[in-house]
C-alpha positions as CSV (number, residue, x, y, z in Angstrom):
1,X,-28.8,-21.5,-34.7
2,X,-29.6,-19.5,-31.6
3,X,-27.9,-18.0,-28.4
4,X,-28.5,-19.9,-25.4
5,X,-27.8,-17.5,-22.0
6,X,-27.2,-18.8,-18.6
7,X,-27.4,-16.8,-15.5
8,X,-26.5,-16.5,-12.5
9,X,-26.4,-14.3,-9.4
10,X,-23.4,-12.9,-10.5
11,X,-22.8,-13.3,-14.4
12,X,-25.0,-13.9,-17.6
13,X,-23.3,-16.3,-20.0
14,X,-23.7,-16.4,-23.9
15,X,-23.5,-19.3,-26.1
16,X,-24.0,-20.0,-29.9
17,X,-26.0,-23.4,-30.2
18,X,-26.8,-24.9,-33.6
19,X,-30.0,-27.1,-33.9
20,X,-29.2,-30.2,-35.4
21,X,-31.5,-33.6,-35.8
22,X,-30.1,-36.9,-35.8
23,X,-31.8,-40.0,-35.5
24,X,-35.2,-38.3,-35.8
25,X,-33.9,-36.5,-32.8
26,X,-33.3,-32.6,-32.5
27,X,-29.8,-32.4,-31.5
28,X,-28.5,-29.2,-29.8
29,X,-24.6,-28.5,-30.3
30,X,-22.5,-26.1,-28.6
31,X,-20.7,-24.1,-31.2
32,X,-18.7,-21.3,-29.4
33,X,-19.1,-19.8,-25.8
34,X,-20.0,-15.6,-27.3
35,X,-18.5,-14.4,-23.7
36,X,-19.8,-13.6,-20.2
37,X,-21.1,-10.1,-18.3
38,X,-21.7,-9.1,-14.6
39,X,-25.4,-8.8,-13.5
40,X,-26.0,-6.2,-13.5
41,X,-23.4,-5.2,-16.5
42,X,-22.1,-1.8,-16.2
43,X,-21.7,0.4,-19.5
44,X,-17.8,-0.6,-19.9
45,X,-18.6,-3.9,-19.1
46,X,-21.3,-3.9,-22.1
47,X,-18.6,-2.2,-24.3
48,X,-15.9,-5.1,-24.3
49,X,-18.5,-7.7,-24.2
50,X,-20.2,-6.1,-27.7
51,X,-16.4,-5.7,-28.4
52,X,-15.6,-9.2,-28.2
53,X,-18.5,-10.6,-29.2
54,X,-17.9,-9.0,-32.9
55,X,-14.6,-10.5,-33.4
56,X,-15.9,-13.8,-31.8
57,X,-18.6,-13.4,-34.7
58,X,-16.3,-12.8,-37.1
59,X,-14.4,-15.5,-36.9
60,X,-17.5,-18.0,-37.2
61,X,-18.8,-16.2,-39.7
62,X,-18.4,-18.6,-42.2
63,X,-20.7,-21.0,-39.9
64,X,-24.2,-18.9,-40.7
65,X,-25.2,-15.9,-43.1
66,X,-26.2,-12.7,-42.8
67,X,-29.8,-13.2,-42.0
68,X,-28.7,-15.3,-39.2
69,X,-26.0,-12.7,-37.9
70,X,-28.3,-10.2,-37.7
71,X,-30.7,-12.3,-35.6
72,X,-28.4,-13.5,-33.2
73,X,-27.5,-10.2,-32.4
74,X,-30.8,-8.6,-32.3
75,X,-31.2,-11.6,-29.2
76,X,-28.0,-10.9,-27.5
77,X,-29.1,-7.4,-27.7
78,X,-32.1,-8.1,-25.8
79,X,-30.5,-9.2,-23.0
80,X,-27.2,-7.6,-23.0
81,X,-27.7,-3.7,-25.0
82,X,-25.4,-2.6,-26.9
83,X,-23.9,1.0,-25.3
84,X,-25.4,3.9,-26.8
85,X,-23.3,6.6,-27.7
86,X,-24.5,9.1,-24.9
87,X,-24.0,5.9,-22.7
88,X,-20.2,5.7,-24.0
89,X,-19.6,9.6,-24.2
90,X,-20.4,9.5,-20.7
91,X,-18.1,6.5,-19.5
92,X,-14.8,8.6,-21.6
93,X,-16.3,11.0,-19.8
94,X,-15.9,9.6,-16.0
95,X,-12.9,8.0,-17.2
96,X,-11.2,10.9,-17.7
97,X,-12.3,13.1,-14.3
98,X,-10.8,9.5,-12.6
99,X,-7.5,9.6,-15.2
100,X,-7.4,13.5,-14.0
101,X,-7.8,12.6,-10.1
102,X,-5.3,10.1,-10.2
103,X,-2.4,11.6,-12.3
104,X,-3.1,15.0,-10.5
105,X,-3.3,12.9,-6.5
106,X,0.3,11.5,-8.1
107,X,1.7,14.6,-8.9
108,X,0.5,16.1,-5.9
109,X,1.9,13.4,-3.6
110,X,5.6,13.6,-5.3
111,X,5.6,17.3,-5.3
112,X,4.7,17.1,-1.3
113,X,7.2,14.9,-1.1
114,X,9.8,16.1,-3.1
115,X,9.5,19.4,-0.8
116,X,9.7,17.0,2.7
117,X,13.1,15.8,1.2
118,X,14.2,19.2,0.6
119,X,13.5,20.3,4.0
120,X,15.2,17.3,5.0
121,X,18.1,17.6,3.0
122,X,18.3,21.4,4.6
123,X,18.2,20.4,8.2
124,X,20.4,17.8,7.5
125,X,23.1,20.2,5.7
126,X,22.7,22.7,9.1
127,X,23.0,19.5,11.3
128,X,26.3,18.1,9.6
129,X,27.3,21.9,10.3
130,X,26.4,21.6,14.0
131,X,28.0,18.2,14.0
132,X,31.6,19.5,12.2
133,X,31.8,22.5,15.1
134,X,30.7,19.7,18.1
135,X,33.5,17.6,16.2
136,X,36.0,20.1,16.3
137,X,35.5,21.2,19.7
138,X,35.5,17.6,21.1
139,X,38.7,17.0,19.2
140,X,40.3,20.4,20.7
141,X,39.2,18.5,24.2
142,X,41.1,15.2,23.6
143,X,43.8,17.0,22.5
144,X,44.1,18.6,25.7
145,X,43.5,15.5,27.2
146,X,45.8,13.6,25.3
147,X,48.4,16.9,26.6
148,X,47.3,16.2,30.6
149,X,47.8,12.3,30.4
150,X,51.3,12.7,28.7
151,X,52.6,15.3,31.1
152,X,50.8,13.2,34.4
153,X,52.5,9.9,32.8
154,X,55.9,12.1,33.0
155,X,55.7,12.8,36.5
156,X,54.7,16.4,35.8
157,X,52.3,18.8,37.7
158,X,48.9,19.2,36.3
159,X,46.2,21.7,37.5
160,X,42.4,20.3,38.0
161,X,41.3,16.9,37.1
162,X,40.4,15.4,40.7
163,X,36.7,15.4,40.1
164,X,35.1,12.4,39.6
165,X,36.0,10.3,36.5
166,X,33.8,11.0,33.5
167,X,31.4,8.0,32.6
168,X,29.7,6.6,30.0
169,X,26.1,7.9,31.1
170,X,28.2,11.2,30.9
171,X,29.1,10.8,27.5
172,X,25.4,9.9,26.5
173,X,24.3,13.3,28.7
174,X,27.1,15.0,26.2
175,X,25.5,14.0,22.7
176,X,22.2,15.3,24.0
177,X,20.5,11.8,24.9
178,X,17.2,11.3,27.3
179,X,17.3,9.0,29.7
180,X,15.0,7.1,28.1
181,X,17.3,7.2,25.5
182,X,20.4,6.2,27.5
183,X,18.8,3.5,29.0
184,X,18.3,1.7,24.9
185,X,21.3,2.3,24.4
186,X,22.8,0.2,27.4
187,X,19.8,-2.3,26.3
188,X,21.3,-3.1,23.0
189,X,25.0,-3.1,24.6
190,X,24.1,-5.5,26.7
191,X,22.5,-7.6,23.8
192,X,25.5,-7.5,22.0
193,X,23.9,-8.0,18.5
194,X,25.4,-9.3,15.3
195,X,25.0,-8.1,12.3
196,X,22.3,-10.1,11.4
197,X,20.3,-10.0,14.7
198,X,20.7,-6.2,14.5
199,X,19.0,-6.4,10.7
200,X,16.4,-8.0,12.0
201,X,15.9,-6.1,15.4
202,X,15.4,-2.9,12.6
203,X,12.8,-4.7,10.2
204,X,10.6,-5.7,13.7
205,X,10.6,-1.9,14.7
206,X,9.3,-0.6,11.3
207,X,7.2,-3.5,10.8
208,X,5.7,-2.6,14.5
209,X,5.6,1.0,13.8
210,X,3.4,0.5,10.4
211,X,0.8,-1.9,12.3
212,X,0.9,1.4,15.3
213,X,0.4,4.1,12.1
214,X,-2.6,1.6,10.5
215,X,-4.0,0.8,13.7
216,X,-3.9,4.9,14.8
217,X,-6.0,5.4,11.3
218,X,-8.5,3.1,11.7
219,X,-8.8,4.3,15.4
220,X,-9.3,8.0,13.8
221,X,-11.8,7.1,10.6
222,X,-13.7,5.0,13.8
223,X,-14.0,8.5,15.6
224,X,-15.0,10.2,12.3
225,X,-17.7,7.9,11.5
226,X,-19.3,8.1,15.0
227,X,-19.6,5.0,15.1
228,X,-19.1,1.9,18.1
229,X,-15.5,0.3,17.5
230,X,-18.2,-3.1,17.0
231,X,-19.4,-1.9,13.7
232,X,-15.8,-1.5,12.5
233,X,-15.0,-4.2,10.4
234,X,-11.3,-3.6,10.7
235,X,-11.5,-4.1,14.1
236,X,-10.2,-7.4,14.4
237,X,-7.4,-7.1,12.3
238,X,-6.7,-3.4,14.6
239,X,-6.6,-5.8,17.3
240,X,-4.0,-8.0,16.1
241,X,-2.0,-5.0,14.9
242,X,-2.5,-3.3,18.3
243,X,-1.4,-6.5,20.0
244,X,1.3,-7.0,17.9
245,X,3.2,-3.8,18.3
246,X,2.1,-3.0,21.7
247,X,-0.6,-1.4,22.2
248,X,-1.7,-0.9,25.7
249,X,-6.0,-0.3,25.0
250,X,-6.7,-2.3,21.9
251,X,-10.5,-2.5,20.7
252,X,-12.8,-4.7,21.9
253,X,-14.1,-7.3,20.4
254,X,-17.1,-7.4,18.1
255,X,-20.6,-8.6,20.0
């Protein structure tokens, strides 16, 4: 019985093979694949092989004796070592410094957000403020309003109120919209959405504004490298992206 190993450019293979002759013939039989590594194996890589492999031995142990145990892994170990302890000491080692940088990144990135919703949540508090007083007063206007168009609808005397009417740019000027902004919103009125259309108008604009954030990245990591936007391998799909959501100068393409 001996352990046959097949490789690759990517993986060494291990299988038990019992000599057998029939006929006058030697006979080779497969008796159990012992499991496969990378090439090269890394040190956790050797550790769950070797960690397999014993249990895989185990359970055909009733297939050889001891003698033969111990050679078959004295040729395994030839090609495939088993991790030293140093070897393991120093993968729980780098395990734990990457256990450390991830659970600490994690905490770091809640806490930093968990203070963003804060300030959030305070600016928001302070803007429903400003929003209740801008309520109030435009409700004390209406009223008065409401007061004018009564007593004018009555026949009654009214001071003021021969400028020209008020609009619905005006109103937009009012609640402290750009023109840029006015001009949207007279967009979308005259789209005159549905629910659903409007759904899916809101999805497009964060879809397009992720593929703008990705695409502003890459464009930065590009700058920090030093290197041509050619050697980028991102580049392609940043032209997409770019496309996609708009972008007026996207990369060019690879030579």
């Amino acid at each position: 019985m001996f352990v046959r190993f097949r490789e690759t450019s990517r993986s060494l293979q291990c299988t038990l093979i019992e000599t057998r002759r029939a006929d006058g013939k030697v006979r080779h039989e497969h008796i159990a694949s012992l499991g496969t590594v990378p090439v090269p194996p890394s040190v956790a890589d050797r550790v769950a092989f070797w960690a397999a492999l014993h249990q895989r031995l185990g359970r055909l142990s009733n297939r050889f004796s001891h003698d033969t145990h111990g050679k078959l892994i004295g040729q395994i170990h030839a090609r495939i070592p088993m991790p030293t302890p140093d070897e393991q000491r120093a993968l729980q080692k780098e395990n734990a410094e990457a256990d450390e940088w991830v659970w600490s990144s994690l905490q770091e990135m809640n806490a930093a957000t968990t203070e963003k919703r804060k300030g959030l949540l305070a600016s928001t508090q302070c803007a429903i403020v400003d929003s209740e007083t801008a309520a109030k007063d435009a409700g004390a206007q209406a009223e008065r309003a409401k007061e004018r168009l009564a007593k004018i609808e009555k026949g009654e005397d009214v001071q003021g109120g021969l400028g020209r009417p008020m609009t619905r740019e005006d109103f937009h000027r009012m609640s402290g919209m750009s023109d840029e902004q006015i001009q949207h919103c007279m967009n979308l009125a005259e789209l005159r959405l549905s629910d659903e259309e409007m759904e899916k108008l809101v999805h497009e604009q964060v879809e397009a504004s992720e593929r703008v954030g990705r695409a502003i990245v890459r464009k930065w990591l590009r700058e920090r490298r030093g290197g041509p936007p050619s050697a980028d391998a991102d580049a392609p799909a940043e032209r997409r992206e770019g496309a996609a959501a708009g972008l007026s100068n996207p990369p060019p393409p690879a030579a």
